[in-house]
C-alpha positions as CSV (number, residue, x, y, z in Angstrom):
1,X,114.6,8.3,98.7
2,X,113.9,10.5,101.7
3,X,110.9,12.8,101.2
4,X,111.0,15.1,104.3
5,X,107.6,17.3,104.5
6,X,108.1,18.4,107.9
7,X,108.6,22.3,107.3
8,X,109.9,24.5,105.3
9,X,112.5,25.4,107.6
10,X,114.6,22.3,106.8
11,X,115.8,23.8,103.5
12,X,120.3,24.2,103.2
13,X,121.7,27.0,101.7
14,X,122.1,27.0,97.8
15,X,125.8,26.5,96.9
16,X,125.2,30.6,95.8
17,X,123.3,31.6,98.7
18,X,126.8,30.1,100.5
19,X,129.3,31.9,98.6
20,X,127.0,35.2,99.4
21,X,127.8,34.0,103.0
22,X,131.5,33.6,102.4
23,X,132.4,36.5,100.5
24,X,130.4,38.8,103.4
25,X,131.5,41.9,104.7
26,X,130.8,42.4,108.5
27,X,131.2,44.6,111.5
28,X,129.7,44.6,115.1
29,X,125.8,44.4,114.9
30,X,125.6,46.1,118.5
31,X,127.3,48.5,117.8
32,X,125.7,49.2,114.1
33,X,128.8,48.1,112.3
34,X,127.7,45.2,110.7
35,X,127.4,46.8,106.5
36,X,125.4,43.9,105.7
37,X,123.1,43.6,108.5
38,X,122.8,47.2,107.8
39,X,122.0,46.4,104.2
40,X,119.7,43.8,104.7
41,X,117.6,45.7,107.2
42,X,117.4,48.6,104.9
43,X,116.2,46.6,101.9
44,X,113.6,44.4,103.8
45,X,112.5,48.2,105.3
46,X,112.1,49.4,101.6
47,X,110.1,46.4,100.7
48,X,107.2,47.5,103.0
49,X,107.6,51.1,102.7
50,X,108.5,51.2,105.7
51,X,111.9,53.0,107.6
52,X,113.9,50.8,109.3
53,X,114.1,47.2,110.3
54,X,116.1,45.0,112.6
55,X,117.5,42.1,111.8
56,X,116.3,39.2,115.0
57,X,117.5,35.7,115.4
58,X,114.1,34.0,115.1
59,X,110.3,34.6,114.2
60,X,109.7,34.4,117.7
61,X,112.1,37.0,119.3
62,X,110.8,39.2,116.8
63,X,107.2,38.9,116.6
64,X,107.7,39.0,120.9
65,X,109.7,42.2,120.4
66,X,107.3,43.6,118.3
67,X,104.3,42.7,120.6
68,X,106.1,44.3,124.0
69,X,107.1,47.5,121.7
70,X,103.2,48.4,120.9
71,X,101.9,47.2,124.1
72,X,101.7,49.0,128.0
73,X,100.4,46.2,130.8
74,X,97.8,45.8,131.8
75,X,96.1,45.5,128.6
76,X,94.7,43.1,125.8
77,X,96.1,42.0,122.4
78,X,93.6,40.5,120.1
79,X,94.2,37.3,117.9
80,X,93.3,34.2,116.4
81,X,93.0,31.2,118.0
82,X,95.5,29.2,115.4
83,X,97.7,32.2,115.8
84,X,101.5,31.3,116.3
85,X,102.3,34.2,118.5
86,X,99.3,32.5,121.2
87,X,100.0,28.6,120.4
88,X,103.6,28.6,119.5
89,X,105.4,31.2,121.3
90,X,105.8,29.7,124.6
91,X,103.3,32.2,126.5
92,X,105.4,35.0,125.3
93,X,102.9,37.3,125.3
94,X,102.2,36.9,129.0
95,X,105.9,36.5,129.8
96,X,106.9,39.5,128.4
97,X,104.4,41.8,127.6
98,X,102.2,41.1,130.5
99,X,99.0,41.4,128.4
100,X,96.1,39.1,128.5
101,X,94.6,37.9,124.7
102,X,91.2,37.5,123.7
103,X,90.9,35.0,121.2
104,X,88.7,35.0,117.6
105,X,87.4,31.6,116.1
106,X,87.6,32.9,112.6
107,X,87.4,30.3,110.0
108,X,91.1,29.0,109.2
109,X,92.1,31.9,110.8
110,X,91.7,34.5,109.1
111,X,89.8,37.5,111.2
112,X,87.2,40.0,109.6
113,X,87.0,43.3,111.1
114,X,83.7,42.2,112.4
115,X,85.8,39.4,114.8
116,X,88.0,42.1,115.5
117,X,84.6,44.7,116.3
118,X,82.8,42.4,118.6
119,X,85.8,42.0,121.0
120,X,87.5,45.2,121.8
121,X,87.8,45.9,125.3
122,X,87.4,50.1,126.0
123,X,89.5,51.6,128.8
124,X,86.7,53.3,130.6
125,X,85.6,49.8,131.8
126,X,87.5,49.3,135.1
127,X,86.6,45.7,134.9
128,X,88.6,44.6,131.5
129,X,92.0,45.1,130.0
130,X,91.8,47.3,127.2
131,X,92.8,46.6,124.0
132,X,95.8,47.9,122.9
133,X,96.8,45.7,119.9
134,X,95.1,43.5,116.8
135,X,97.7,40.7,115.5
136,X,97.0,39.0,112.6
137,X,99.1,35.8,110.8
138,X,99.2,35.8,107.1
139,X,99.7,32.8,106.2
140,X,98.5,31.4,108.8
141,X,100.2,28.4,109.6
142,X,97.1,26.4,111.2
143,X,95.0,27.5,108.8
144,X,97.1,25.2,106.3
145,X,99.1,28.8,104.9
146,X,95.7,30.4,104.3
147,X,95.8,33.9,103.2
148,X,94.2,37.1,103.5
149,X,92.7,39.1,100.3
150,X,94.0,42.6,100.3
151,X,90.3,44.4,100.8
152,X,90.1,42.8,104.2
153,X,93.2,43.4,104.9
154,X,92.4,47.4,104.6
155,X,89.0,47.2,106.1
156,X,90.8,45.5,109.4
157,X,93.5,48.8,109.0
158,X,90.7,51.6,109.1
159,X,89.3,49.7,112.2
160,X,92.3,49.7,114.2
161,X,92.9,53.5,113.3
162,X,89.4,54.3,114.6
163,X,89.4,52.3,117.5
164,X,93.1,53.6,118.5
165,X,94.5,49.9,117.9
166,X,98.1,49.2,116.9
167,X,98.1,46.0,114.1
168,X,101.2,44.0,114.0
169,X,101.5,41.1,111.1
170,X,103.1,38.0,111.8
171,X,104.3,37.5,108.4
172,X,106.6,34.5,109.0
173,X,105.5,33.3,105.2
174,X,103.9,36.7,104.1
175,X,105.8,36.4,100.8
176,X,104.0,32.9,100.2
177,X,100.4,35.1,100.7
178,X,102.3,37.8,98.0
179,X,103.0,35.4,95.4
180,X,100.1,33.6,96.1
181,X,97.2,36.6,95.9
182,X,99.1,38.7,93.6
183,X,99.4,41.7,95.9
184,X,102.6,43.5,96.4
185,X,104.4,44.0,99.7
186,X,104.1,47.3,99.7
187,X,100.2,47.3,99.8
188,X,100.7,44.9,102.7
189,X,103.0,47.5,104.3
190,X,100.2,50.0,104.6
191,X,98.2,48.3,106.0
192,X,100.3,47.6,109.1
193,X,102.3,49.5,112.3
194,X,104.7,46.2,112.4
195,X,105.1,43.5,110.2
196,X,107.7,40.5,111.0
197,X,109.2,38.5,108.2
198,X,110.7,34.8,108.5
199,X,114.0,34.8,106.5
200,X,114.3,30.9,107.2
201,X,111.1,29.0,106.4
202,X,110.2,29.3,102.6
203,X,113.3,31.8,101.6
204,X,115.5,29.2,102.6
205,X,118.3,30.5,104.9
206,X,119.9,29.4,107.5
207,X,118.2,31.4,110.5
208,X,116.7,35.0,110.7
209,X,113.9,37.0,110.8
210,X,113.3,40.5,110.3
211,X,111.1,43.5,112.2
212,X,109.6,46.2,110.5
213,X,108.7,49.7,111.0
214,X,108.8,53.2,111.5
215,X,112.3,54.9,112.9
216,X,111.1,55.3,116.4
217,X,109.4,52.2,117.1
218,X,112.0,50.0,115.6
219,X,114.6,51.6,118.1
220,X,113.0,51.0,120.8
221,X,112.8,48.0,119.2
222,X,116.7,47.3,119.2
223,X,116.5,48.1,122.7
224,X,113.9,45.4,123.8
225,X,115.9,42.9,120.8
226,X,119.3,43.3,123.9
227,X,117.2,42.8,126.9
228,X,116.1,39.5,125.2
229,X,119.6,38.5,124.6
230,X,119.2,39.1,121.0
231,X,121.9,41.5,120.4
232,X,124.2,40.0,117.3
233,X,128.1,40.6,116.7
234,X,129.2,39.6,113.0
235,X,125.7,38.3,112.1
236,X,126.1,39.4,108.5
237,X,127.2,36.5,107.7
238,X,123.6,35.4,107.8
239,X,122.3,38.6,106.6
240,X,123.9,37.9,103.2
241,X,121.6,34.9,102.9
242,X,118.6,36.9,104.2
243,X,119.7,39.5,101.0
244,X,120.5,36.8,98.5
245,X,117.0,34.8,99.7
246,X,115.2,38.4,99.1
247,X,116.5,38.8,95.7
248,X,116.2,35.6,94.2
249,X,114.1,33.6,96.1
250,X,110.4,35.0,96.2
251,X,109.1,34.2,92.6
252,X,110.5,30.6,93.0
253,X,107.8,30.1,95.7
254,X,105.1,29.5,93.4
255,X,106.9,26.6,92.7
256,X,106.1,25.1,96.1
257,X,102.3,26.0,96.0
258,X,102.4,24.4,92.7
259,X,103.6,20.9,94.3
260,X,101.7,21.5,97.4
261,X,98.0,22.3,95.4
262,X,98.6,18.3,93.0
263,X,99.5,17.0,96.6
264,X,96.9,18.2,98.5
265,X,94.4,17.1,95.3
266,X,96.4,13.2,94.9
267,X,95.7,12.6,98.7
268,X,92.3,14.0,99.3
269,X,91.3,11.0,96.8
270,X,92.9,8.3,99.3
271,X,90.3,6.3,101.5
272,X,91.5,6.9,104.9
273,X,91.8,10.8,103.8
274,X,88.6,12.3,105.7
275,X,89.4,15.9,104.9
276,X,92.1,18.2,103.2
277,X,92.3,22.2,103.9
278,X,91.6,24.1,100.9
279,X,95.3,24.7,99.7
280,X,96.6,28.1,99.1
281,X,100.7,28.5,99.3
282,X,102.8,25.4,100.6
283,X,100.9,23.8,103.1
284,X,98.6,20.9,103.0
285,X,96.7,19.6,105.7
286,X,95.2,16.2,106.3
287,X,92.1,15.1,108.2
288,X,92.7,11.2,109.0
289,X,90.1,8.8,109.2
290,X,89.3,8.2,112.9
291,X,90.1,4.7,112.6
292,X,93.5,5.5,111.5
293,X,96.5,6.1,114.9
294,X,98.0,9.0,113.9
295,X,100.8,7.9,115.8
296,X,101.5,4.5,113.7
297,X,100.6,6.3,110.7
298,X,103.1,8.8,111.1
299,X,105.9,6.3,111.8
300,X,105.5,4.2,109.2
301,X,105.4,6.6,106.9
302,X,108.7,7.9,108.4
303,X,110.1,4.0,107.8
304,X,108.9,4.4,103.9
305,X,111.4,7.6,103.8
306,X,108.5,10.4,104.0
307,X,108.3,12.7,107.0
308,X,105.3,15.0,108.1
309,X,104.7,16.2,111.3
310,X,101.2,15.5,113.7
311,X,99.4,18.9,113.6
312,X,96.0,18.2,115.9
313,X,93.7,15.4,116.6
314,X,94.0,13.2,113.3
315,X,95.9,16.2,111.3
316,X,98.9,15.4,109.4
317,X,100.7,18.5,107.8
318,X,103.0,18.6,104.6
319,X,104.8,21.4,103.4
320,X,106.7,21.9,100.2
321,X,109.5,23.8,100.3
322,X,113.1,24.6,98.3
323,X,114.4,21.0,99.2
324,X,111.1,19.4,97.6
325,X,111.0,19.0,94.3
326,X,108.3,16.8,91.8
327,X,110.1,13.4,92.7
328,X,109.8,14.1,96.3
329,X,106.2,14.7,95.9
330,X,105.5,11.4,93.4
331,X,107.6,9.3,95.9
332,X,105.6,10.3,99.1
333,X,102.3,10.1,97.1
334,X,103.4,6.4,96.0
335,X,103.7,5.6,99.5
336,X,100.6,7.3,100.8
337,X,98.4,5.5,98.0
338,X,100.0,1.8,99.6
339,X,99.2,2.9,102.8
340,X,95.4,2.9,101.5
C-alpha cells in the first residue's frame, strides 16, 4: 500500500467532479466569456459577502495579485514569520510589489492585534516604510493548519480600520479553519478587504484558486492577473471542479481533521517522537528526536510505501486529505511504530 501524506494537493478528481469537467460549458475567460468561470467566481464572491472574484491559476498568483492591488511602493506589509506569502512565494512580495515586510513571531502563527500594534510603521517618519497592509494565514500551514478564533479575528479588523491598514487573508485552507471552529464564511468575509481561496489543496481539484473582493479592487485585480501572465482562455473546464469542490466538498473535510487528530495522538506516543503540534484541521507535525537524520528517516519511510515531506530542522509534516482514508492512516502508523 502507498500511504502518500505529502499534501493535500495530491488529491485526483472524483469520477463526478470529472464528469462536472466534461459536461462544462465555456467561453474566453479574457474576454469574460467563460459562463462557468463566470459562475464560479460569482458563487465563491457570494460565499464571503463579497462582490466579485477572479478565478487565478495558483494560490500564489493570487495572494501576489492581491498583495500588489492594496499596496503603493515604497511601503511595508506586515506578516507572520511562518506565513506562505513571505516563505513560500518566491520573494514575491519584493518582486512585485516592491514592499519591504516586517515580520511577527506569534505563537504557530497566529497574530493578535497587539503583534500587529507594536509594529506599524507611520508615514510621517521619513526613515521607515509605512505600513500599508496586515496579511494574515488561516490555517496557517507552518503552524501545522492552526486556526484563528473568530473574536480575534474582529479585533485584528477594527485595528486595521483605525490605523488605515488594508487586511488580506491568505485562506489557501480557510474552509479547513470553517469547519474546523464552526464559524461561517461569511463572518470571515467581514472581517477582510481580500481573501484568497485554494480550490486545489483540501477541495480536491485539479488547479485553481480564487480572489476575493469588492467590484473595484477585484478589477484592477484582473488587470494585474494579465500582466502576470495569468489571463485564462476556456479555463472553465477547471472552474466546474472549483463549483462541484464548493458544493460538495466542504463538510467532507472534517473527515480529514478526524484522521489527522488519531494520527497526530498514535505518533506523539512513539519514542523518537520529541514533539507533535497541537492538531487542529489536516495537518500534523512532528518534532524528531535529535538523534534521528531526518534525511534517512524520511527515506525509508518512503521505501515502507509512506511519504511526508521534511518541514524544518527535525520536522516531518503529514497531511490528510480526500485520497487518505482510515487504512492509509493504520498502514503509515504500522510502519512508524516499527520504525521505533
Amino acid at each position: 500500500m502507498l500511504s502518500d501524506f505529502r499534501s493535500d494537493t495530491l488529491t485526483k478528481p472524483t469520477p463526478a467532479m470529472l464528469e462536472a469537467m466534461f459536461s462544462a460549458t465555456v467561453g474566453d475567460d479574457v474576454f469574460g466569456e467563460d459562463p462557468t468561470v463566470n459562475a464560479l467566481e460569482a458563487k465563491a464572491a457570494a460565499l464571503f459577502g463579497k462582490d466579485a472574484a477572479l478565478f487565478c491559476p495558483s494560490g500564489t498568483m493570487a495572494n501576489q495579485i492581491g498583495i500588489k492591488a492594496h499596496s503603493n511602493a515604497p511601503g511595508e506589509l506586515i506578516c507572520d514569520k511562518l506565513s506562505h506569502v513571505y516563505l513560500y512565494e518566491v520573494g514575491g512580495i519584493a518582486f512585485h510589489s516592491g514592499m519591504s515586510v516586517n515580520l511577527t513571531e506569534a505563537e504557530l502563527g497566529i497574530l493578535k492585534p497587539t503583534d500587529i500594534l507594536e509594529r506599524i510603521n507611520l508615514f510621517t517618519d521619513m526613515h521607515k516604510a509605512p505600513s500599508q497592509l496586515v496579511v494574515l494565514e488561516n490555517t496557517c500551514n507552518k503552524g501545522g493548519g492552526s486556526c484563528y478564533e473568530l473574536e480575534n479575528l474582529q479585533e485584528i479588523r477594527k485595528l486595521c480600520l483605525e490605523k488605515e491598514l488594508r487586511l488580506h487573508l491568505d485562506g489557501a485552507r480557510i474552509f479547513n479553519a470553517i469547519v474546523a471552529k464552526g464559524y461561517s464564511s461569511i463572518e470571515i468575509g467581514e472581517c477582510f478587504d481580500s481573501i484568497s481561496i485554494c480550490l486545489s489543496k483540501g477541495l480536491g481539484t485539479p488547479m485553481g484558486s480564487l480572489l476575493i473582493g469588492d467590484r473595484d479592487y477585484i478589477q484592477k485585480c484582473r488587470r494585474i492577473r494579465k500582466l502576470f501572465g495569468g489571463g485564462m482562455r476556456q479555463a472553465g473546464f477547471m472552474a466546474a471542479a472549483g463549483i462541484y469542490a464548493l458544493e460538495h466538498h466542504v463538510g467532507r473535510l472534517a473527515e480529514d481533521h478526524q484522521l489527522a487528530k488519531a494520527f497526530g495522538a498514535e505518533i506523539s506516543g512513539l519514542s523518537y517522537v520529541e514533539e507533535v503540534f497541537p492538531v487542529e484541521t489536516n495537518i500534523v507535525i512532528a518534532k524528531l528526536d535529535k538523534q534521528i537524520v531526518q534525511t534517512e528517516f524520511l527515506t525509508k519511510l518512503a521505501s515502507n510505501g509512506v511519504k511526508a515531506v521534511p518541514f524544518g530542522p527535525q520536522l516531518v509534516r503529514f497531511v490528510t486529505h480526500l485520497d487518505v482514508n482510515e487504512d492509509n492512516v493504520n498502514y503509515a502508523l504500522n510502519v512508524l511504530k516499527k520504525m521505533g
